[in-house]
N, C-alpha and C positions, 0 to 999 in steps of 0.2 A: 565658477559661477557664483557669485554674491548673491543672487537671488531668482524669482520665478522669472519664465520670460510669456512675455504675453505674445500668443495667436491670436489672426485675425482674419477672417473667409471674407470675402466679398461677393457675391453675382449681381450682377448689373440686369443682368434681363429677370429674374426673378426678385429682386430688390431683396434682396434678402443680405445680413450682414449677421456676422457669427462672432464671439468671440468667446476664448479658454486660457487658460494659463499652463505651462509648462515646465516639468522639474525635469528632464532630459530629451536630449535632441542628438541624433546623428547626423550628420551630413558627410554626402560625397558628391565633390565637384568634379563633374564632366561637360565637358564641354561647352566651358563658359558659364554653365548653368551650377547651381548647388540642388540637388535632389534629397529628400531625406527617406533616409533608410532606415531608422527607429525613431520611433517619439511615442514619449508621455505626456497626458494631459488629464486636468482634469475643471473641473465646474458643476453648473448646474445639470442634468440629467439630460434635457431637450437639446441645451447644445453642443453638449458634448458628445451625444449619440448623431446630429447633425453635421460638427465639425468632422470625429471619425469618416462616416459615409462623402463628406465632399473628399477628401485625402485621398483617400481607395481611389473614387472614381477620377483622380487626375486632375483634382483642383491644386490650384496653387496656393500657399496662406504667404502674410507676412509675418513675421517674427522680430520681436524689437529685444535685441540683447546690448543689454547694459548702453542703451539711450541709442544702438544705433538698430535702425527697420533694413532686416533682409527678407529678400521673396526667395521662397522655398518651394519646388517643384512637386509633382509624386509622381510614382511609378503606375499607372493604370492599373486597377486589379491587381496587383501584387506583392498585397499585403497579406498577414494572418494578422485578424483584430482581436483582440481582447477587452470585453467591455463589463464592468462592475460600479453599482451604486448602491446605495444603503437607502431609499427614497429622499435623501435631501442632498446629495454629494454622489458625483459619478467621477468615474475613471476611465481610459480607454489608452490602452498600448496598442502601435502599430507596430509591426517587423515585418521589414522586407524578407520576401522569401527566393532561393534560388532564381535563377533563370533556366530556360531551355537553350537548346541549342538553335540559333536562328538564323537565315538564310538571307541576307539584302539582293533585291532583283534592283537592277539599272537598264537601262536601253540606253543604247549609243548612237553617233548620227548616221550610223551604217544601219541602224534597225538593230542591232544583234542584244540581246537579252543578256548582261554577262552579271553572273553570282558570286555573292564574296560573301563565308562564312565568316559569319561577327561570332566575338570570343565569348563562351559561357560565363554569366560573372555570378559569384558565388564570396556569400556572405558569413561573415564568422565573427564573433561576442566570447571575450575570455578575460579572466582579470588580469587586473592593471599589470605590466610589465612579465607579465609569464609567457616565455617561451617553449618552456614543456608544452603548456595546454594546446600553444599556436601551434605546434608540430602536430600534434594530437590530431584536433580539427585540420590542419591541410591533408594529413593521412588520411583522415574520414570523407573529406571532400574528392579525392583526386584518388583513383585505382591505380594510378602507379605507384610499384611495392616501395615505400619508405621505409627504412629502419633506425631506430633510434642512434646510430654511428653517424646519419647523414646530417642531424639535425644543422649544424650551425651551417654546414657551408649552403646547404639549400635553402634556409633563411635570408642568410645574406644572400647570396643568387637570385633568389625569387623576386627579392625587394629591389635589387639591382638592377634588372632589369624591365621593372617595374611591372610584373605581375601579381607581385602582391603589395598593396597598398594600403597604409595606414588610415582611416577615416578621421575626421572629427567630432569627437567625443566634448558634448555641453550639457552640463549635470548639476543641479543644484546639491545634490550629494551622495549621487553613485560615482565609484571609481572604477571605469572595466576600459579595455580597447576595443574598440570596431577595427575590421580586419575584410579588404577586398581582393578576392581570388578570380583572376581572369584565366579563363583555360580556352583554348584550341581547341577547334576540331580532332577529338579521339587523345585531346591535353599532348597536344605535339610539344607544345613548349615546355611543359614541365618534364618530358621524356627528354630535351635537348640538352636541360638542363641537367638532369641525372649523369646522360651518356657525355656532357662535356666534363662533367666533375670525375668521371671514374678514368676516361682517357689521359685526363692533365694529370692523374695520381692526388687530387683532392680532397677526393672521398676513394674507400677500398674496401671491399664485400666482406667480411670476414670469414677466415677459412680459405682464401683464396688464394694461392702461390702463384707467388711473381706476377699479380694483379690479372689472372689469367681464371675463369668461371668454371671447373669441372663439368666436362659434359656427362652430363645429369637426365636421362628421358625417362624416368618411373617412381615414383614413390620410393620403390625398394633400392633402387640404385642413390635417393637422397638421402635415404635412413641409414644404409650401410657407410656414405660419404658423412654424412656430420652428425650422425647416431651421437656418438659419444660428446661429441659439442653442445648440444642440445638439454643432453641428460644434465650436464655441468651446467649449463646456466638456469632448468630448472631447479636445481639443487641448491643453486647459489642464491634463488630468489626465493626459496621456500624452503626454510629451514624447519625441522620436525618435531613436535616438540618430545619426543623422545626416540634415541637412536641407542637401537638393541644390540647394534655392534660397537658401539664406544660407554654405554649405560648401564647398571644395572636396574633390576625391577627390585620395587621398592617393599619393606617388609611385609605391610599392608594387603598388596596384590598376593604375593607369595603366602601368607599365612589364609587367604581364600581359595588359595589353589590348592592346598597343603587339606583342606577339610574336603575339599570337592574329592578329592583323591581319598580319603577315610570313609566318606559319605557315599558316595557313588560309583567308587573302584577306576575309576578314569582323573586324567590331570586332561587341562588346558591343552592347547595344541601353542606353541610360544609366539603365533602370529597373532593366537587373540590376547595371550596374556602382554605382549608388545601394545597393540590396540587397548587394551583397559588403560594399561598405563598412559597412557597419551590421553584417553578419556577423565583418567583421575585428575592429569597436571592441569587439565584444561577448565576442570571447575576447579582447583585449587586457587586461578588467576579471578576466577568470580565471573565465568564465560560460559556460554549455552554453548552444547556440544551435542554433535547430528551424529549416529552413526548409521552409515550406506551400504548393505550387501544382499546379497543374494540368497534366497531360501536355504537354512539348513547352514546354512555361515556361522551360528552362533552370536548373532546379536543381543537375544534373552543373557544368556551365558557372559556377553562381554560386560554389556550395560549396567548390570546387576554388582559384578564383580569391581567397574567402577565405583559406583557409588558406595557401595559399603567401604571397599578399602579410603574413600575420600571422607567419609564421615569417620570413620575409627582414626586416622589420620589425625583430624580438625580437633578430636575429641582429649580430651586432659585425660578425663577418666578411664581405665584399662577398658573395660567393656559397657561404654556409653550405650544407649537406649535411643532409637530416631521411628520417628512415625510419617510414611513414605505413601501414597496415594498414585496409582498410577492409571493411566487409561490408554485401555487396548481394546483391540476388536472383540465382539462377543464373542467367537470363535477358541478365541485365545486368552481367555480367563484361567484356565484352569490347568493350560501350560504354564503360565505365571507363575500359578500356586506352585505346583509342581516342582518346576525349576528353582523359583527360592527357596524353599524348606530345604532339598537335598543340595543347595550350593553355599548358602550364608550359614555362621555360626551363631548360635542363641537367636534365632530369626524365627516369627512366626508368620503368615501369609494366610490372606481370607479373601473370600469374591462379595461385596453388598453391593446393593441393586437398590437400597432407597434412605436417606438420611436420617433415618431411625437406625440400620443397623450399623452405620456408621458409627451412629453417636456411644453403640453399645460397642462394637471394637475399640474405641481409644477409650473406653472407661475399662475395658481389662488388658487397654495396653498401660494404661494407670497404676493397674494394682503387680503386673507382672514387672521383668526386669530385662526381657528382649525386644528386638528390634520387631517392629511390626511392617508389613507391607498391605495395603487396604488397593484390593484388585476390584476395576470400576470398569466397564465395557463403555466404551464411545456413543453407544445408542442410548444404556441408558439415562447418562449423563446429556446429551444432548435432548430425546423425549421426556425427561423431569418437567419440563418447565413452559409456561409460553412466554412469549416476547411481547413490550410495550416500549414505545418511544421513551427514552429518558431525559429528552431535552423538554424546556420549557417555555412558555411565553414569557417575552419580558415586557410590558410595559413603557417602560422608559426609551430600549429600542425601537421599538415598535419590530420586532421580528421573535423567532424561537430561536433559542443559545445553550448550547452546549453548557451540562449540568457538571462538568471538570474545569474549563476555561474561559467561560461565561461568553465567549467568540460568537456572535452571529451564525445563524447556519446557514450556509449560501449554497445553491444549486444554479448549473451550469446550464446554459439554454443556446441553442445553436439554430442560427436564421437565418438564411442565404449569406451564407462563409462567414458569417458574424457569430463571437460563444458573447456569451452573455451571464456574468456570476450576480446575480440577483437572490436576494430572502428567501428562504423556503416558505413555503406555504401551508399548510395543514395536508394536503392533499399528496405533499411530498414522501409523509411518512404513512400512505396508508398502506404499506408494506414494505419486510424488509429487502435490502437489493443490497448491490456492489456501493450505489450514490448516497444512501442515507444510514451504511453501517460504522462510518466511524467521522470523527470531527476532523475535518480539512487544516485545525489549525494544532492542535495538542495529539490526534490520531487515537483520542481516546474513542469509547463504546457509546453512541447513541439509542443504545437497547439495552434494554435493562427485563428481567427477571415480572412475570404479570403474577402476580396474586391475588386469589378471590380477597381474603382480609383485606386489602391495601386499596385503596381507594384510586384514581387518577383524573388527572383532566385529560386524559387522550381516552382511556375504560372505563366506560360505565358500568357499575356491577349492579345489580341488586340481589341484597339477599332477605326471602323472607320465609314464613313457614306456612304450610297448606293442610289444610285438616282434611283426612277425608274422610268420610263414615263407612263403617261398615255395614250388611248385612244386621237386622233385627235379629237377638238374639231369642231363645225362644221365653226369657221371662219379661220380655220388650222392652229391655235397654239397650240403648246404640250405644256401639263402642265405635268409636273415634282413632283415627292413628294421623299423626303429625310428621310431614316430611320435608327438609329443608330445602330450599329451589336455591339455583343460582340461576339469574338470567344476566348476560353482557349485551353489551353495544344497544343495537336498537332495539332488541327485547325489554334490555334494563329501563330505557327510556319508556317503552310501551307498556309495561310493568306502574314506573311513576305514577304515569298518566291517567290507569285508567282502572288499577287496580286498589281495593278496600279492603279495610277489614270487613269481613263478614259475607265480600261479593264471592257471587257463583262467577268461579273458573276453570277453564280448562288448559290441561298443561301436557306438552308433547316433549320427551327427551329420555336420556340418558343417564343411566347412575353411573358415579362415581364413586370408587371406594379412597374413604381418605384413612391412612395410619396418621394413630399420634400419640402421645404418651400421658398421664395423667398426673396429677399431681405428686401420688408415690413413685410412679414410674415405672406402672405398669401400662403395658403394649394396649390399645384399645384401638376400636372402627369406627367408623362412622360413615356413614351412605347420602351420599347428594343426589338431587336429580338436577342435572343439568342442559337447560332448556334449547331447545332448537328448532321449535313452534309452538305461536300460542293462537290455537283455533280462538274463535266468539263461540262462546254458550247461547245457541238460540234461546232456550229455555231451558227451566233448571233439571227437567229431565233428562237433559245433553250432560251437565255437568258430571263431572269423576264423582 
């Protein structure tokens, strides 16, 4: 395709006329007719959400490619639509979706009512000239058991007898095939087609002698028959990245087993010290690595024992220094510690609970010359902090965009079978969910870290200070004491508003204890009150 192709709606009883332009088209021609099975389009917003809706409901368009006008059918209802615009430019993909299995009734001139199941047709999109995928997808279409031995001849077969057929593909610049699957009642013909290819010797089961299927009735009778066939082509396709029968374990591992064994009177058991290794080779390649078992397995033990022997590995230096951070369950703090101190060599292990004493661990992992491990429990890393939208308005979009990729932030909107990806709104983020925690286009964090210091246009903070008096003392001077507030969201605003120096107020809330350090870097507190109602002072005898 050299370029867009233009659509065009017509209704003559609502005088109504439509028109879009198009960068992809599929069509399948049945019966005289060409029907379309995908299409893109896009234009202004109103008629492109109008052209979509006449399609669905079984309008017909014309379509003018490269100066000649085709009429283009639809299928009733049976589309899935996809529809996105930005307020000045919309989009809208259709795709045909499966069929069901349907029944044609005729009556004949005897009266008699006679039924003829019509063939399931089923639809399939893969790229340009790939035949793997196509197997893939007819495997996925059709329950009868395929195996990657059968692919060509049931390819060729299928197309042969023209149950599977090729669509036509019009693309201003995507390259993929459309692909049509006609199946039978219970897919007789694709069963015809297996049991003619295995009869003729075309296709043959593997493991099968003299083309003849082992009678097989139970799990254990097919495990015992092709047990060992099985194991071999897992093996074949899943090579390990370390084998304790042809490998050895590397110095590394072994000079950590070697101290566990001085340190704690017990060595490794060779199943985990096999597993570290495979753990070490696996960050050595610069790759995240899971390990899965079962309580009492020794995962602390394996995990541990990886990572040091892969840092002493990377390391030039005989006894390098690394500063390691980890988060486990609060439960399991203090196993951590435990277990590394008496498994790593020159290693020391601590548990903090708030970024102060973090800061004070890596300043005597500074002055020391072993390995540090900084043990952090999951709650309290995840209750440190609150959360605030990180995206922003732009202006120029006219929408909010992602503060990594500057991408639009679009939310999904579903209206009688219609989704709908339109602008977020403000309203989108006024909490976090599954829809507005990461950007649709880079997969980065739309939440970010809330701080009382830090200002935002999503959090209003205010912080000011309250005086309140004390009691007269007995030589009649009031003492005074000065306490700092934080108020958010609509308090802050209510705060703005209506709050002075010098006005009677009342204030309902919360302390908060903050650490922080000072300027020599000495540990110091501080106490917030942090608001969560702010009564009216009838008069200033109500007031604190």
């Amino acid at each position: 395709m050299a370029r867009l192709m233009k659509l065009a709606y017509f209704d003559p009883k609502a005088e109504t006329r439509l028109e879009a332009f198009a960068d992809t088209l599929v069509v399948e021609d049945d019966e005289k007719k060409s029907f379309i099975t995908a299409i893109r389009f896009g234009g202004y917003p109103e008629s492109v959400k109008a052209m979509s809706e006449a399609i669905y409901g079984g309008g017909s368009v014309s379509v003018d490619i490269n100066g000649e006008t085709l009429t283009m059918h639809s299928r009733v209802k049976q589309y899935r639509k996809e529809y996105a615009h930005d307020g000045i430019y919309a989009e809208a993909t259709l795709l045909v979706q499966d069929e069901e299995q349907r029944t044609d009734r005729a009556e004949d001139s005897d009266g008699k009512v006679n039924t003829q199941n019509r063939p399931r047709k089923c639809y399939m999109f893969c790229e340009q000239g790939d035949n793997d995928r196509l197997f893939e997808e007819v495997d996925k279409k059709a329950a009868v058991p395929l195996i990657p031995e059968f692919k060509d001849y049931v390819l060729s077969e299928l197309q042969r007898r023209g149950i599977l057929k090729q669509l036509q593909v019009l693309s201003y610049k995507e390259k993929f095939d459309a692909w049509l699957l006609s199946m039978s009642v219970d897919e007789k013909n694709i069963i015809s087609v297996v049991n003619d290819g295995l009869k003729s010797g075309a296709i043959t089961i593997p493991g099968a002698a003299d083309g003849s299927f082992p009678a097989v009735y139970s799990v254990t009778q097919y495990l015992n028959t092709f047990g060992v066939q099985i194991a071999e082509r897992i093996k074949g396709q899943f090579e390990p990245l370390f084998d304790p029968a042809t490998e050895s374990l590397s110095p590394e591992i072994l000079a950590v087993n070697a101290h566990i064994k001085r340190n704690a009177g017990y060595s490794l058991y060779d199943a985990q010290l096999a597993v570290a290794e495979a753990h070490k080779r696996c960050l050595e390649q610069q790759k995240a690595t899971l390990c899965i078992a079962e309580c009492g397995a020794g995962k602390t033990k394996i995990g541990i024992t990886a990572l040091h022997a892969y840092q002493q590995g990377k390391s030039s230096a005989a006894r390098a220094k690394h500063f390691n951070i980890i988060l486990c369950p609060s439960h399991m703090t203090k196993k951590w510690v435990r277990e590394i101190e008496e498994s790593l060599p020159s290693t020391f292990a601590t548990v903090i609970t708030s970024i102060t004493e973090l800061n004070k661990v890596y300043a005597a992992y500074e002055r020391d010359n072993k390995t540090c491990y900084v043990i952090m429990s999951k709650e309290k890393a995840r209750d440190g902090h609150m959360l605030r939208p990180a995206a922003f308005w732009s202006k120029r979009r006219n929408a909010f965009v992602c503060p990594n990729c500057y991408a639009s932030v679009m939310v999904e909107l579903i209206d009688c079978d219609s989704t709908y990806v339109v602008p977020a709104d403000p309203f989108f983020f006024r909490r976090e969910n599954k829809q507005n925690h990461k950007c649709r286009e880079c997969n980065s964090l739309l939440w970010t870290a809330l701080l009382p210091e830090h200002q935002s246009e999503w959090v209003k903070i205010a912080n000011f200070s309250l005086a309140v008096d004390r009691n007269y003392s007995k030589d009649g001077e009031r003492e005074t004491d000065f306490l700092d507030i934080v108020a958010w969201q609509s308090r802050a605003e209510f705060v703005s508003q209506h709050f002075t120096k010098g006005k009677l107020v009342c204030v309902e809330g919360r302390l908060q204890r903050r650490k922080y350090e000072d300027a020599d870097g000495n540990p110091r507190h501080a106490y917030q009150l942090w608001t969560n109602f702010l009564p009216q002072c009838p008069n200033r005898k109500a007031a604190l």
